[in-house]
C-alpha positions as CSV (number, residue, x, y, z in Angstrom):
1,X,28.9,-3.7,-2.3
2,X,26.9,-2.6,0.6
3,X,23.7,-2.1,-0.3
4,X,21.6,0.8,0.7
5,X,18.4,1.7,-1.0
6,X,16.1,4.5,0.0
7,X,12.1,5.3,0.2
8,X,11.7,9.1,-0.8
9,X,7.8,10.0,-0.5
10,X,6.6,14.1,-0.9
11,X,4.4,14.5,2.2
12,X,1.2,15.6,0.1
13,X,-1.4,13.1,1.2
14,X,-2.0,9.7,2.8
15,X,0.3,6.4,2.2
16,X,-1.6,4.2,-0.6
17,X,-0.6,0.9,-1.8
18,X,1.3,2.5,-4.6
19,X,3.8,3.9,-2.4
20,X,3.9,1.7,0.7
21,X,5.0,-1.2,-1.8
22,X,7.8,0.9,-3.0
23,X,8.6,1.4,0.4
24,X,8.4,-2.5,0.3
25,X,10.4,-3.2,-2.2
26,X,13.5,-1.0,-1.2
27,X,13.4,-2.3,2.9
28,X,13.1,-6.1,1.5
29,X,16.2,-5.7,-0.8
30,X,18.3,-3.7,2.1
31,X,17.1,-6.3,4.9
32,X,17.4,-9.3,2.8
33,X,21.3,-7.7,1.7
34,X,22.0,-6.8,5.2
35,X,22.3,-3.1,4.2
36,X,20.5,-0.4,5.2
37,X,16.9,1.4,4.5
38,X,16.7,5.1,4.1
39,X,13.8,7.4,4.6
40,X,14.2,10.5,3.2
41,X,11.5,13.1,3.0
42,X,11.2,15.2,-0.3
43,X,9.1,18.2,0.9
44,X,10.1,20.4,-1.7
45,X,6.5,21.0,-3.1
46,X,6.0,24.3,-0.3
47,X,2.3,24.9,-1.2
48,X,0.8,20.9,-1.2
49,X,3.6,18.9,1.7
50,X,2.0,19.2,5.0
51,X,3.7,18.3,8.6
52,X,0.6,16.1,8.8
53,X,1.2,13.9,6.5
54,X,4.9,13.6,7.2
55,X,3.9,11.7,10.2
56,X,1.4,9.8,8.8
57,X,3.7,8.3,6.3
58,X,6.2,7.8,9.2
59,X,3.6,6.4,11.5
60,X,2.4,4.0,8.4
61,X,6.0,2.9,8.2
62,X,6.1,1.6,11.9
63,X,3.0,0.3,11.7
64,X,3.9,-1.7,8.8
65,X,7.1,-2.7,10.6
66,X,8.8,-0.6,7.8
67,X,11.6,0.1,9.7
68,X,14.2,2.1,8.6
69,X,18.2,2.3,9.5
70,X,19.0,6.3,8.8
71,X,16.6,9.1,8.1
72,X,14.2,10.9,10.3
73,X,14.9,10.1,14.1
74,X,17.8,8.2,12.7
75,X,20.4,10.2,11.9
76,X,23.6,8.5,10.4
77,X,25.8,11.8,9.2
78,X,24.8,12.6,6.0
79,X,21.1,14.6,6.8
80,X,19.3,16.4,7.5
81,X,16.4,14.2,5.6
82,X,14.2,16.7,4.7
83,X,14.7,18.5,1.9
84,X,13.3,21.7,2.7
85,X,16.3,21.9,5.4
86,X,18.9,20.8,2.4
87,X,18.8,24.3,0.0
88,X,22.4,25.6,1.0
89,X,23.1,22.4,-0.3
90,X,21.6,22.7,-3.7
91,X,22.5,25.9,-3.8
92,X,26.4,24.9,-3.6
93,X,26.0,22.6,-7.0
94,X,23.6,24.8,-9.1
95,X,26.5,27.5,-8.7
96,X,28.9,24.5,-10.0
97,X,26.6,23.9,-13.1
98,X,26.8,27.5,-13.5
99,X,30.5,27.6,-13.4
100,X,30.5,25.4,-16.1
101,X,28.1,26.6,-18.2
102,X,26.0,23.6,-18.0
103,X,23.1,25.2,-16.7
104,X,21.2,29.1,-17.6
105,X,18.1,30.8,-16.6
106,X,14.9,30.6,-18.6
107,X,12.6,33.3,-18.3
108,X,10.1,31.6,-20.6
109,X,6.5,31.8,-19.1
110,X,3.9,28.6,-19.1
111,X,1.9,30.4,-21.4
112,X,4.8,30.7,-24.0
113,X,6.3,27.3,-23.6
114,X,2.5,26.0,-23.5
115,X,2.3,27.4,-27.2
116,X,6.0,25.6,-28.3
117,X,4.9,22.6,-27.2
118,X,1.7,22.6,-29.4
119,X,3.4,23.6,-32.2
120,X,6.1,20.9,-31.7
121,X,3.4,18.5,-31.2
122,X,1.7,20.1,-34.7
123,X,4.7,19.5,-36.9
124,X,5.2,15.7,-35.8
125,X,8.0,16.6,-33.3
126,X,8.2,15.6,-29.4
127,X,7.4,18.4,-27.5
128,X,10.6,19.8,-25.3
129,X,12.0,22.7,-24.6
130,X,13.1,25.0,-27.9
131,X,16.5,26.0,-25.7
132,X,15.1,29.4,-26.5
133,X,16.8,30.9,-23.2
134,X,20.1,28.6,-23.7
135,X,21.9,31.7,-25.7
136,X,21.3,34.8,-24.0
137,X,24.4,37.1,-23.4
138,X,24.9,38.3,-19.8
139,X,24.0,41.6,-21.0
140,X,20.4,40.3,-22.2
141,X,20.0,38.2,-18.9
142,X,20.4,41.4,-16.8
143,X,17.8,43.6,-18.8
144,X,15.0,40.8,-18.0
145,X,16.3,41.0,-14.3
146,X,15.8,44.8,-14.3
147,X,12.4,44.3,-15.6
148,X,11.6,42.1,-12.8
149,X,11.0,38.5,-14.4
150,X,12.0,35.5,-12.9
151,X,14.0,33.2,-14.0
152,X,13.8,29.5,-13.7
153,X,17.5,27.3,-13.9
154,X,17.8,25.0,-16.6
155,X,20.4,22.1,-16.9
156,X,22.2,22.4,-21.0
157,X,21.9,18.9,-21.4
158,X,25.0,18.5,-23.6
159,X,24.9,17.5,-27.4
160,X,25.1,14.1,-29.2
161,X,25.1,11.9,-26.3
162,X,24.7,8.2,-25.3
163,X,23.3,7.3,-22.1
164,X,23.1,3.9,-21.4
165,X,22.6,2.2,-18.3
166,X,21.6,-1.2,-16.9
167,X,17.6,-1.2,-15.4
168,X,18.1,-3.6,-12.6
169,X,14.2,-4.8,-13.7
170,X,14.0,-4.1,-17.2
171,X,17.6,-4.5,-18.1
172,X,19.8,-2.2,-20.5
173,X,17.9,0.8,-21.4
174,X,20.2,3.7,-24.3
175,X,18.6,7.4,-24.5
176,X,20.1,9.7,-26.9
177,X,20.7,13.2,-25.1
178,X,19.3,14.8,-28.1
179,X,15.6,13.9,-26.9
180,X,15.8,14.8,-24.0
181,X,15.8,18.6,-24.2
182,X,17.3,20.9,-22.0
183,X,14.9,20.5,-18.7
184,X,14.3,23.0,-14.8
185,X,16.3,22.0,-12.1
186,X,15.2,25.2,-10.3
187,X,11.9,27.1,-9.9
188,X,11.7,30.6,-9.9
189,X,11.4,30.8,-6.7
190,X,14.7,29.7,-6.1
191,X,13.3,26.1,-4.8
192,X,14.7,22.6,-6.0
193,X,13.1,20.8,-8.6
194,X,12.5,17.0,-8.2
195,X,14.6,15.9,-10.2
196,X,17.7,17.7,-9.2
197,X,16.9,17.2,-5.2
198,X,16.4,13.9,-5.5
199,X,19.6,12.9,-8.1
200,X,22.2,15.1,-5.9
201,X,20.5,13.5,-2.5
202,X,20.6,9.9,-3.5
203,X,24.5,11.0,-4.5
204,X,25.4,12.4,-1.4
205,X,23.4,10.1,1.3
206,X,25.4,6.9,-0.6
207,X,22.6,5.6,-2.0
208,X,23.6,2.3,-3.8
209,X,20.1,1.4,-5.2
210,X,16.9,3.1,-5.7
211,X,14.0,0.9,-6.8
212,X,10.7,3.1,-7.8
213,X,8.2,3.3,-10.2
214,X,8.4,3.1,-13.7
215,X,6.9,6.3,-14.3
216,X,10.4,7.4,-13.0
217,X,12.2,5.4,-16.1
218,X,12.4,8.5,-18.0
219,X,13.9,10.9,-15.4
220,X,16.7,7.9,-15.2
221,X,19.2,9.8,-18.0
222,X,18.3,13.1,-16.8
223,X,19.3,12.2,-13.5
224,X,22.6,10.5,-14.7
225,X,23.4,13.4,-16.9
226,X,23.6,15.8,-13.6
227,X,25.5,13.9,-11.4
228,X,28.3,12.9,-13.8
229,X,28.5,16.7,-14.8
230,X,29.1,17.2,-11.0
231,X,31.6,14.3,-10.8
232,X,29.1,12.5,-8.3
233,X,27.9,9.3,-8.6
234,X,24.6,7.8,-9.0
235,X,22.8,4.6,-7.4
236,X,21.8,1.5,-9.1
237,X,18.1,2.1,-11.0
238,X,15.6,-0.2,-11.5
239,X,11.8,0.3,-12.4
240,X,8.9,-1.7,-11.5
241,X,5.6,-1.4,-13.6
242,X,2.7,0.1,-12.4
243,X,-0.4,-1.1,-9.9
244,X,-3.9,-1.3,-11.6
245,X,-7.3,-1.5,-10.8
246,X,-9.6,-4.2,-11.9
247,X,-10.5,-2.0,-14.4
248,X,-7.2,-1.9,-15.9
249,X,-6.6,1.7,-15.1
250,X,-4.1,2.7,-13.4
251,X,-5.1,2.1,-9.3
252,X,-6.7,5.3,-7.7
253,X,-9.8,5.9,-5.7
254,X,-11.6,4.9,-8.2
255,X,-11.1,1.7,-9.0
256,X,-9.9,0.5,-5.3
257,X,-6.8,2.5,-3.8
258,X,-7.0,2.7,0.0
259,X,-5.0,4.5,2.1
260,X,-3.0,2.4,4.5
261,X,-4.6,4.5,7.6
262,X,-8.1,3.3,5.6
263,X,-6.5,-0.5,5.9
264,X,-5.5,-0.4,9.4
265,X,-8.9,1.6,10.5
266,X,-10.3,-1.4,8.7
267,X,-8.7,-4.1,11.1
268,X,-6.3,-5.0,8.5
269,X,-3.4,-6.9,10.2
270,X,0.2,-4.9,9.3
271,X,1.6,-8.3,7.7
272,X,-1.2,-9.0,6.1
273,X,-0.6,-6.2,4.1
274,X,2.9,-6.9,3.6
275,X,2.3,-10.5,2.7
276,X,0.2,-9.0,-0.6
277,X,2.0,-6.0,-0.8
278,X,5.3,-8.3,-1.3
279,X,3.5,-10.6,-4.0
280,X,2.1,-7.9,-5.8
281,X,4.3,-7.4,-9.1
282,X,7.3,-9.7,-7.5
283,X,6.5,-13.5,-6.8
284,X,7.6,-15.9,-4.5
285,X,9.0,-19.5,-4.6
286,X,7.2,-19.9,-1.3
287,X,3.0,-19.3,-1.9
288,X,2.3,-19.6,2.1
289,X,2.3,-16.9,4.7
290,X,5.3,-15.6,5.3
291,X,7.1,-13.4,8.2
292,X,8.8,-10.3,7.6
293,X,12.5,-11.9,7.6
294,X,11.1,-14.4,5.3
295,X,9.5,-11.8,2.7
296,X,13.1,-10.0,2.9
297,X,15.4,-13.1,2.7
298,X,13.4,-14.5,-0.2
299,X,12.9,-11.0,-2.2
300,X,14.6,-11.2,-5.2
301,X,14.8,-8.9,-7.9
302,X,14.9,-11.1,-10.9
303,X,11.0,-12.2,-9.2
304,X,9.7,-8.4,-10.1
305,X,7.6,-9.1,-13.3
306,X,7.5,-6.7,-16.2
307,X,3.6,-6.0,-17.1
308,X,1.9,-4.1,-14.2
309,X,0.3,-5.3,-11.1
310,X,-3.4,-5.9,-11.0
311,X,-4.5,-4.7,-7.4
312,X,-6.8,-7.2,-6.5
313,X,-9.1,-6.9,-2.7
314,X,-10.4,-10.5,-2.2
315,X,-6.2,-11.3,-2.4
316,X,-5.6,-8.7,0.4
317,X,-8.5,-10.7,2.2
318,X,-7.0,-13.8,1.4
319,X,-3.8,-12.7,3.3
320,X,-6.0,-11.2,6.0
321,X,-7.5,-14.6,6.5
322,X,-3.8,-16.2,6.5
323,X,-2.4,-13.6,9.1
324,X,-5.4,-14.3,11.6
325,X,-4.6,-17.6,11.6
326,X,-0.6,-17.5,13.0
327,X,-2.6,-14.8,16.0
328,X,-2.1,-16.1,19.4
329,X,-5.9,-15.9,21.1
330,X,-4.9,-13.1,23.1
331,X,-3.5,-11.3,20.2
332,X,-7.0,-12.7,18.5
333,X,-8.9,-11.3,21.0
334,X,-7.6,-7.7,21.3
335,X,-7.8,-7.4,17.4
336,X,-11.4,-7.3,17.6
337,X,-12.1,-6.8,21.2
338,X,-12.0,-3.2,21.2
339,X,-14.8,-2.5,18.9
340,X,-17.2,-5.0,20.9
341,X,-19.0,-3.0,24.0
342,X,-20.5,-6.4,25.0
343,X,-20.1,-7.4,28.7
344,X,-19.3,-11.0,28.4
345,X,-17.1,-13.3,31.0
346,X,-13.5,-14.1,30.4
347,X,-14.9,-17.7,29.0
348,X,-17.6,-16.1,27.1
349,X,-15.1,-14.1,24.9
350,X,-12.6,-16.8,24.7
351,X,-15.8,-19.0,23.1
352,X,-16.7,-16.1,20.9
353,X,-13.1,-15.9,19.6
354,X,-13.2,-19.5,18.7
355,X,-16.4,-19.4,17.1
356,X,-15.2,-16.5,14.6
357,X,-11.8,-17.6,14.0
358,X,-12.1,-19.5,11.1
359,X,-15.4,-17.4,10.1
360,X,-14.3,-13.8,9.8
361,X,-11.0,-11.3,8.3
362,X,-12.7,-7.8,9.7
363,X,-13.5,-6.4,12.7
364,X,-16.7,-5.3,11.5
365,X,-17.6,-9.0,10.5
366,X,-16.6,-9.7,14.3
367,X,-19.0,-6.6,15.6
368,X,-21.8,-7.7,13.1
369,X,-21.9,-11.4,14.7
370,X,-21.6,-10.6,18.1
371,X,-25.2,-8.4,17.7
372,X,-26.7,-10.9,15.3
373,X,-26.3,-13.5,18.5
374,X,-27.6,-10.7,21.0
375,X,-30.8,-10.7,19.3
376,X,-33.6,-12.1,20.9
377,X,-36.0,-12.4,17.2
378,X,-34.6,-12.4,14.1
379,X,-35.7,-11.2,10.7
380,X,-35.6,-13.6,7.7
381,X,-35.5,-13.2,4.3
382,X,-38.5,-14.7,2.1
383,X,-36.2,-18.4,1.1
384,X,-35.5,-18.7,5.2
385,X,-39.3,-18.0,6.1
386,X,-40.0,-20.7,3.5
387,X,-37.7,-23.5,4.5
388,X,-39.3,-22.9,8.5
389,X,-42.4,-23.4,7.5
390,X,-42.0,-26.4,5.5
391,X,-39.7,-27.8,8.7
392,X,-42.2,-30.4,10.5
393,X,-43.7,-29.0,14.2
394,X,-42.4,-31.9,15.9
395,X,-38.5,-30.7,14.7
396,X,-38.3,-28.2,17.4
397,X,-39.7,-30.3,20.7
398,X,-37.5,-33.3,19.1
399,X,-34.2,-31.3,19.1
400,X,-35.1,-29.6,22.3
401,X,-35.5,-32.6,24.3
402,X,-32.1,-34.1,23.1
403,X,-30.5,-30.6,24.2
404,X,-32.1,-30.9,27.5
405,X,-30.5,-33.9,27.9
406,X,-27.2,-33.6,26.2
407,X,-25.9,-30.4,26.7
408,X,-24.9,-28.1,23.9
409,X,-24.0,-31.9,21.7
410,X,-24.9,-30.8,17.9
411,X,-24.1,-33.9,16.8
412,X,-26.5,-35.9,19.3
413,X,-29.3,-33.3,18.2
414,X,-28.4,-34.0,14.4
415,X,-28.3,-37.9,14.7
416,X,-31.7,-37.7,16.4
417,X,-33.4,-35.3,14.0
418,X,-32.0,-37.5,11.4
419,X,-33.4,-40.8,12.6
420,X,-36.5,-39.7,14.2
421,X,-37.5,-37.4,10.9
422,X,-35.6,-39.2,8.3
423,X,-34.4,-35.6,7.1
424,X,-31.6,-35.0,5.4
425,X,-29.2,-32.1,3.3
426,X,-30.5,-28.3,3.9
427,X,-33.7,-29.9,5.5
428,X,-32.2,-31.4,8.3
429,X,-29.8,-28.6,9.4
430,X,-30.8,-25.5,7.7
431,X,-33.7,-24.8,10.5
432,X,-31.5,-25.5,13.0
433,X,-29.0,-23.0,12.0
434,X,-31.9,-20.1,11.3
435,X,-33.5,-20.9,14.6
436,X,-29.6,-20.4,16.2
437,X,-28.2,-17.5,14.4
438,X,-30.9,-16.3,12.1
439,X,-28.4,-16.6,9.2
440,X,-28.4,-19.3,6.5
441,X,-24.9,-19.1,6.9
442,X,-22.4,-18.7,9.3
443,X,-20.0,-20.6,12.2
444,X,-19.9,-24.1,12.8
445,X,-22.7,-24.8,14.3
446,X,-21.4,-26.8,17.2
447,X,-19.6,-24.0,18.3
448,X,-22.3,-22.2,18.0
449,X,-24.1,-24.3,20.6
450,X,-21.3,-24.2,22.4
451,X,-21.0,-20.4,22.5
452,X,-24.6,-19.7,23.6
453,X,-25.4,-23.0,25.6
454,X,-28.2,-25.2,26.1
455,X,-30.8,-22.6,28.2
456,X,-31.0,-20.1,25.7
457,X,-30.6,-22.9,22.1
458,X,-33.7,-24.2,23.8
459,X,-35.2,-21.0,24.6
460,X,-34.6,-19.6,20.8
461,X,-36.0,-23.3,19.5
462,X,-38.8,-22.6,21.6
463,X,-39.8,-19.4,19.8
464,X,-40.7,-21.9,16.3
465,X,-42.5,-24.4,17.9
């Protein structure tokens, strides 16, 4: 089989981690199958999908190097990808359903199926639709028309059926077609319902797997039910579990969901990202950074675990920290460089760059550094002002001197201190480090030395003396 699996967002707001994983998930499996990813964009909510966010999830794709093989700017035949260009189309197989009386028009209000659905719920029953509109004779149907009230389209979900298919997560799944209740497949405004538009789409594009949430698992049948009416056939399911928050929720604002446009603002690397993104739900053989031909050729479906996810932020850092470290310098340099408005020399900023590298997984780390070595007096807290004042007077002229006549050598300054003092632990290199950087902790000190030399070391020794 040649595989194709699809990413369908509704343009409605900003790309979260929710989302861009399932994005993931579907390119990994194509890439790592040597099939192809499909974009397609499901705008058919008219009063909350926005042109805006459209090309933000595009432009969060690319970023993400999310690249896809047919869908917007990649035409293959079988578009156009939106679906508020696709009605004509929907329109052809609703009047198909119609032919064969497997579909009607319910003129039931919200208010009135609101009230079926708490009585259902009252008597013990699950609440779905009472079918109340399924009987009307033409001759009824065309006295509500004349009284102007619109009518929705509803799919007859036929009697006393099995369907059964195979998750490709969770594994055989049966649903009885006597649950499921007869369900809208078209607004009254005429629009397409999800989960028509999205069944007769993934159909008709040749979509041979679609991987998605498993809040989706129980539109599955529904879906299956309308395209074997229609003599179409459907793609491959499976269902991974939700993300959660720390919290246990499921992941939202509140409990830690960014935006990948919040990420990348951020300084987040975009396989970084992908790196967690990959790991979070599935698991690898492989626990070490990993390229984006790796995460697809070692993606594996069988690897997708069952309970949910547990988003967790000092992992995304973790996988910062491992993305930094595969940067070239000048790659290093213009991740962070941008936000920095110092006017340092070529060799200044290639010094700077070595002394964060192992130190920092933002660029606001970075910015935050580079004006805590600007200053020229430093504020410390009341355990720093206490260690300088029990450091002995004659630290500062001792270190000094061995700087005047060793260069920017820690280690010279360190074995002298040491041997002259007989200090040792925090005592014998905590000052030094307060005097350097005014932070109890930080870079490596010898590159820290190295970074702002022996002038102004001495000159910031100076000021303790």
């Amino acid at each position: 089989m040649v595989v194709k699996s699809r990413f369908a967002p509704s343009p409605t707001g900003l790309m979260h981690m929710g989302n861009a994983r399932t994005a993931l998930f579907n390119a990994l499996y194509a890439k790592g199958h040597q099939g192809t990813f499909l974009i397609r964009i499901e705008d058919t909510d008219e009063a909350r999908s926005e042109d805006q966010y459209t090309e933000a999830l595009l432009d969060d794709c690319h970023w993400l190097n999310i690249t896809w093989q047919e869908g917007p700017h990649q035409e293959q035949g079988r578009g156009p990808y939106f679906q508020n260009q696709r009605q004509d189309i929907y329109d052809y197989y609703y009047q198909q359903l119609i032919d064969k009386n497997l579909a009607y028009p319910c003129f039931c209000t919200e208010q009135e199926l609101a009230v079926h659905r708490k009585l259902q719920v009252a008597q013990g029953l699950p609440p779905r639709y009472a079918g109340t509109c399924r009987h009307l004779t033409p001759e009824q149907i065309e006295k509500k028309k004349e009284k102007g009230l619109k009518a929705a389209l509803r799919f007859a979900v036929p009697k006393g059926i099995k369907i059964r298919f195979e998750d490709l997560i969770f594994g055989i799944k049966d649903f009885m077609s006597d649950d499921l209740g007869d369900f809208v497949i078209q607004k009254q405004t005429g629009g397409a319902c999800f989960m028509f538009a999205n069944a007769i789409d993934d159909a008709l594009m040749g979509v041979t797997h679609a991987l998605r949430g498993e809040d989706h698992l129980t539109n599955t049948p529904r879906q299956i039910l309308i395209l074997e009416q229609l003599g179409l056939t459907p793609p491959l399911y499976g269902h991974f579990p939700i993300i959660l928050g720390q919290d246990g929720k499921p992941l939202s604002k509140r409990n830690g969901s960014q935006s990948i446009q919040a990420l990348r603002e951020q300084g987040f690397l975009p396989l970084a990202i992908l790196n967690y993104m990959a790991r979070l739900g599935h698991y690898y053989d492989t626990p070490t950074f990993l390229s984006y031909e790796e995460l697809a050729s070692q993606f594996q479906l069988e690897h997708i675990g069952r309970n949910p996810a547990r988003f967790d932020y000092q992992q995304l850092l973790f996988w910062q920290k491992e993305a930094l470290k595969v940067l070239s310098e000048a790659d290093y340099l213009a991740w962070f460089q941008a936000e920095l408005k110092t006017a340092w020399s070529d060799t200044k900023w290639s010094q700077f760059a070595a002394l964060m590298r192992d130190n920092v997984v933002l660029p606001s780390e970075v910015k935050a550094w580079a004006e805590q070595l600007s200053q020229t007096h430093f504020e410390w807290d009341e355990e720093s002002q206490q260690l300088l004042a029990n450091t002995p007077k004659t630290y500062w002229s001792i270190a000094g001197e061995v700087l005047k006549q060793s260069g920017a050598d820690y280690q010279a300054v360190i074995n002298q201190l040491k041997t002259t003092l007989e200090l040792k632990g925090k005592a014998l290199f905590m000052p030094l480090r307060l005097a350097l950087t005014g932070k109890m902790h930080g870079p490596e000190l010898a590159k820290v030395l190295q970074f702002l030399g022996p002038e102004e070391a001495i000159r910031r020794l100076q000021q303790q003396a």
